[in-house]
N, C-alpha and C positions, 0 to 999 in steps of 0.2 A: 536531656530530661525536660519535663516540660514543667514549668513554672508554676507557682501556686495560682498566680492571678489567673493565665490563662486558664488553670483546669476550675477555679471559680466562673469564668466564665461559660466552660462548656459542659458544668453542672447539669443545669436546666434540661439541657437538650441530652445529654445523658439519661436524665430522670425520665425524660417524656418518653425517652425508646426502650425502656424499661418497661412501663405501661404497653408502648408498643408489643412486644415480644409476646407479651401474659395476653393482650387481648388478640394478636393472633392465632390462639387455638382457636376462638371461634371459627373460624376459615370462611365460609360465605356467608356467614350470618352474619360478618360484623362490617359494620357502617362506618367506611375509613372516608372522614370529612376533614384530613387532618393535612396531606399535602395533597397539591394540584395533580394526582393523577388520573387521566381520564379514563374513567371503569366503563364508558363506553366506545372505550377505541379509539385509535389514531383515523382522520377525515381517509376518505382514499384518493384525495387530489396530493396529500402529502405522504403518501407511500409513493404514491407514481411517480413524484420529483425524483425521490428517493431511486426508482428503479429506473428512471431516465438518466441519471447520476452515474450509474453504475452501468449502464449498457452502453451508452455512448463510448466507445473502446476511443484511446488517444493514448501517444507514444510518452511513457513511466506515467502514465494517469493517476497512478496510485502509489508514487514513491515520494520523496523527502520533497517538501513545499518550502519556499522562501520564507525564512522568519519575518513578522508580519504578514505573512499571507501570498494565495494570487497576486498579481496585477489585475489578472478579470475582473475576481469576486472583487476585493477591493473597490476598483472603480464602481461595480454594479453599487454596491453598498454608500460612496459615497453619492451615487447621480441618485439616489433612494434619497437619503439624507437631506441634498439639496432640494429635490425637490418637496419635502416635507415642512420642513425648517424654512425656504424659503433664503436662504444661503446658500451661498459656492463652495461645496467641498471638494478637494482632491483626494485622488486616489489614495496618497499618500499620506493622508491628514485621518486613515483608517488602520487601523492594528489590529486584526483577527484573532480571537482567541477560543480554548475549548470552554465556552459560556460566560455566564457574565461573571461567574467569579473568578477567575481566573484575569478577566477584564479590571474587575477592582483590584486585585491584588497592582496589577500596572500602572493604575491607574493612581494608586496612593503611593509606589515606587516611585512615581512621576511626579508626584505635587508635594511628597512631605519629604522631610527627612528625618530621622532615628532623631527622637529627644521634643520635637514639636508634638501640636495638637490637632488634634480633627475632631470639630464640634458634631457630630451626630443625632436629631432631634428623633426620640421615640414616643412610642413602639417602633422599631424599625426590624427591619430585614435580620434574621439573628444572628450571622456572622459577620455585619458591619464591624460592631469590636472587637470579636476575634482577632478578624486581620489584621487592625489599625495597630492591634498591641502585639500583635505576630512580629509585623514589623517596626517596634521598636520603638510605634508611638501611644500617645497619649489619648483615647479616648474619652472626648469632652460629651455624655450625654444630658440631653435639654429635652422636658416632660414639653410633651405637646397636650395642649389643655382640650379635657373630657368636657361633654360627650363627642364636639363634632371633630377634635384631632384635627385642625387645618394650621398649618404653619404660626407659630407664634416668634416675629418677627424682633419684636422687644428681646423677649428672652436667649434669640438668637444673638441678636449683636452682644450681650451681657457678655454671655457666655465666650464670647472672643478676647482673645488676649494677648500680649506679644508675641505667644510661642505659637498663637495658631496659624496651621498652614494648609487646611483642607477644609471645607463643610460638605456632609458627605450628607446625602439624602434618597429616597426616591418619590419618585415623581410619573403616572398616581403613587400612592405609599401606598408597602406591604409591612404591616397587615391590614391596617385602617381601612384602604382602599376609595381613600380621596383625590381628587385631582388639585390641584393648585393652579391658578389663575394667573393669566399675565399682570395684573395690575400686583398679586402677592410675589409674583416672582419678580418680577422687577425693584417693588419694595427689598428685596432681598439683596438684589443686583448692588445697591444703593448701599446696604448696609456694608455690603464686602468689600465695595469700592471705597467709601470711605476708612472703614478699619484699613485697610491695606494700606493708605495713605498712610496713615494713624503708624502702625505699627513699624513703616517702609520694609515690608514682606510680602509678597506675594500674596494671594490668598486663593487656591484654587474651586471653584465649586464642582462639586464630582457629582454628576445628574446621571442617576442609575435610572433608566427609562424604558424597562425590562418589560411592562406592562402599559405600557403608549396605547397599545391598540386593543386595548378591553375597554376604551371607553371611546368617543366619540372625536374625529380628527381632528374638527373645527376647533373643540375645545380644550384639546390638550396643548399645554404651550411647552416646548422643548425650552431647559435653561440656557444653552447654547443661541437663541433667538436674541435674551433680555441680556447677557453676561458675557463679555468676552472671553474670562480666563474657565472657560468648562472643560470638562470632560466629562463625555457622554459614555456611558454604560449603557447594552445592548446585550438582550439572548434572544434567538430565536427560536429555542425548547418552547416557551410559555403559548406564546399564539397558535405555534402548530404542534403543541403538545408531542415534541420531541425533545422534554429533560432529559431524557438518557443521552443523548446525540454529542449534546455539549460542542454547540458553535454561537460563537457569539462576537462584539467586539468592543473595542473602546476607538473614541473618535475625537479630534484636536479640533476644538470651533473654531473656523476660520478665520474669527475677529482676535484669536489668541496672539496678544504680543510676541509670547515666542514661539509660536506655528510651529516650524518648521523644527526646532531644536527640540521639543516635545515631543515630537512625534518621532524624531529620530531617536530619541532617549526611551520612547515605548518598546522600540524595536529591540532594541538593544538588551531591554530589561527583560525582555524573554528568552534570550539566551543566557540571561545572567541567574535568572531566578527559575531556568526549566522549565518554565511555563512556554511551551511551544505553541504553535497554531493547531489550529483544529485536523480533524485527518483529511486528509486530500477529497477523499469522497465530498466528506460534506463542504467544505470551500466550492466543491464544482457544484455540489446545490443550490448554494446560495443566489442566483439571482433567479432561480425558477421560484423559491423559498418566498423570494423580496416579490415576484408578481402573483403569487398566492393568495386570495382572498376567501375565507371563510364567513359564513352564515355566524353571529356571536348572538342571535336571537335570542336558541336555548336558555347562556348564560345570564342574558340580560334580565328573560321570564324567570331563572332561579333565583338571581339575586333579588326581584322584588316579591315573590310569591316567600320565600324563606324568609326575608323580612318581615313582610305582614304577618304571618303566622306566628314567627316566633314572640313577636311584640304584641299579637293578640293573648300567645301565652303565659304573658308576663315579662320578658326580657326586654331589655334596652340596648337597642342594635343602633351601632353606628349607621350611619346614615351615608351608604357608599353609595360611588357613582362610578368605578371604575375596579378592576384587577377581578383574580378568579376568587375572592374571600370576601366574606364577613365578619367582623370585629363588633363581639359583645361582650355585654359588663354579665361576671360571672355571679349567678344571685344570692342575695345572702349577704352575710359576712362570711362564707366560708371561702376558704382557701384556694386559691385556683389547683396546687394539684392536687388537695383531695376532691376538688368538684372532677376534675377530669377522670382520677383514678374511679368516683363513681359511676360517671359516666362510662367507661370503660369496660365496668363488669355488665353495665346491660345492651352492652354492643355500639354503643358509639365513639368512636375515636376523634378528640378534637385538640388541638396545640394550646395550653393554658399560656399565659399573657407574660412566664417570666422566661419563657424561650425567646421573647421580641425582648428584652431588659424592662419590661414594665411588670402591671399586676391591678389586678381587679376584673380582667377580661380572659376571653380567650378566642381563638381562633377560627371560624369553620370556615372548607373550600365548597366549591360550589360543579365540582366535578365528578361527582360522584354518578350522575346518574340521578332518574325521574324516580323508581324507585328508592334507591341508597337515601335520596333526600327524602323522597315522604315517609320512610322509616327511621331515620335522625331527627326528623321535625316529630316527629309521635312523638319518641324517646323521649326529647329535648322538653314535650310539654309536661309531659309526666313527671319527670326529674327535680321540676322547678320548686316544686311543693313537699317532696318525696323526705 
């Protein structure tokens, strides 16, 4: 039976599919800005992987895979890695899984245990706390201060304490869709290394980095660069718009004191908790996946043309520079889900701000489409005053 706190947490997103459902009878008239899916198609460099995956015939190609994964994929993913990061990773030092949740759930099997904390700073990702209290811990969340939502560093060491044993984040952040900097993430390095001293506990940082490549290479700094004890969170649904696919992984930074036992304890945790590898197909995708490059123009010109517009019509848009969304303050004093539920009956679907554990905003994607978006952006102006 599932618990009161848990089903207080998956309230929210209950309520929002609620709204879902009632505004799907519109059926193509409505303007679903609400998760990343692409309403205008999967690229067809990434169907082809896809059909090369599956044509290349190899002997059981498509039968039971080693827990943790290939050795191919694997390797391919960790020489990806290194050469990203700019660190050595082995093959080994990768744990394949069906997307990136399933990646976190290992990923906190690995760094906490039942009765500790894990500090989580929001808005964040909306099932960060689910999981954390799935399994057995303690959900520390920390407001990341408005309008520009960039890591509040002070606030994070506060919030740490003997029992803590994870800081869980992502990095750009979903929903805000900020990047974080090596100078802040190292400030951060600092904080966890000292507490960890402080509390003589471990402290792992869990860098969900799901959305690395929606914004510019040079400038995203992976926390596994600044932080020895990380773990890296990976999907590769979001770039090539294959959420349904569910492949993804978690990865042991190299500089981790216990390398080698962490990653063997990842393995492990997926025959322990069912969480298997992904299905054979897509493992053998994956390094066609990893030399994949897409045009992310499009979304660059949506995020700033939907910006503009929306903040010429009044709203106050976060000021993102990475991921497929935008995070705005909902106007008014009114309530985020009756702004949504109104927004709802005139055809726009957008995520109200207490599905992330926060409030006062709410969500839009940017995948909708040229149309989808310049009839959400109407909507959106019209609403504001209505």
């Amino acid at each position: 039976m599932i618990d009161a706190a848990t089903l207080d947490l998956l309230r929210p997103l209950e309520e929002f599919e609620e709204i879902r459902r009632r505004a799907a009878r519109l059926g193509d008239r409505l303007c679903d800005l609400s998760y990343a899916n692409p309403y205008e198609g999967v690229q067809r460099g990434t169907r082809d992987v896809l059909r090369h995956a599956l044509d290349a015939e190899r002997l059981l190609d498509l039968q039971y895979t080693p827990f943790g994964g290939h050795t191919l994929a694997r390797r391919a993913v960790a020489d990806d890695l290194g050469e990203r990061q700019r660190i050595p990773y082995a093959f080994d030092d990768v744990v394949l899984t069906p997307g990136a949740m399933a990646a976190l759930h290992l990923a906190l099997r690995a760094s906490a245990t039942p009765g500790t904390e894990v500090v989580i700073p929001v808005p964040c990702w909306l099932d960060y706390p689910l999981y954390a209290l799935h399994l057995g811990l303690t959900p520390i969340t920390v407001p990341l201060p408005a309008p520009e939502f960039l890591l509040d560093i002070d606030a994070i060491e506060a919030a740490i304490t003997e029992r803590t044993s994870a800081i869980l984040l992502s990095n750009p952040s979903n929903p805000a869709g900020r990047s974080y900097s090596e100078d802040v993430l190292a400030r951060l390095s600092a904080v966890i290394a000292r507490a960890a001293h402080r509390i003589r506990r471990e402290i792992t940082l869990i860098s969900d980095e799901t959305h690395r490549d929606f914004t510019d290479a040079a400038s995203h700094c992976p926390g596994a660069r600044v932080h020895d004890t990380t773990l890296t969170v990976y999907s590769f649904g979001k770039y090539h718009f294959l959420q349904g696919q569910r492949v993804g992984y978690v990865a042991v930074a190299p500089g981790h004191p216990r390398r080698a036992a962490v990653a063997a304890e990842l393995v492990r945790w997926t025959r322990v908790t069912g969480i298997c590898t992904p299905t054979a197909l897509m493992q053998r995708a994956i390094p066609e996946l990893l030399a994949l490059r897409h045009d992310l123009s499009p979304i660059d010109a949506a995020r700033a043309w939907v910006s503009s517009e929306l903040r010429q019509a009044g709203y106050r848009v976060t000021p993102a520079d990475a991921t497929l969304f935008l995070y705005i303050e909902t106007p008014g004093a009114e309530p985020d889900f009756d702004f949504a539920r109104r927004l709802a009956t005139r055809g726009v679907l957008v995520l109200p701000a207490p599905v992330f554990h926060h409030s006062g905003h709410f969500r839009l994607a940017l995948t909708g489409g040229r149309r989808m978006l310049e009839t959400g952006v109407r909507i959106l102006g019209t609403t504001i005053n209505a």
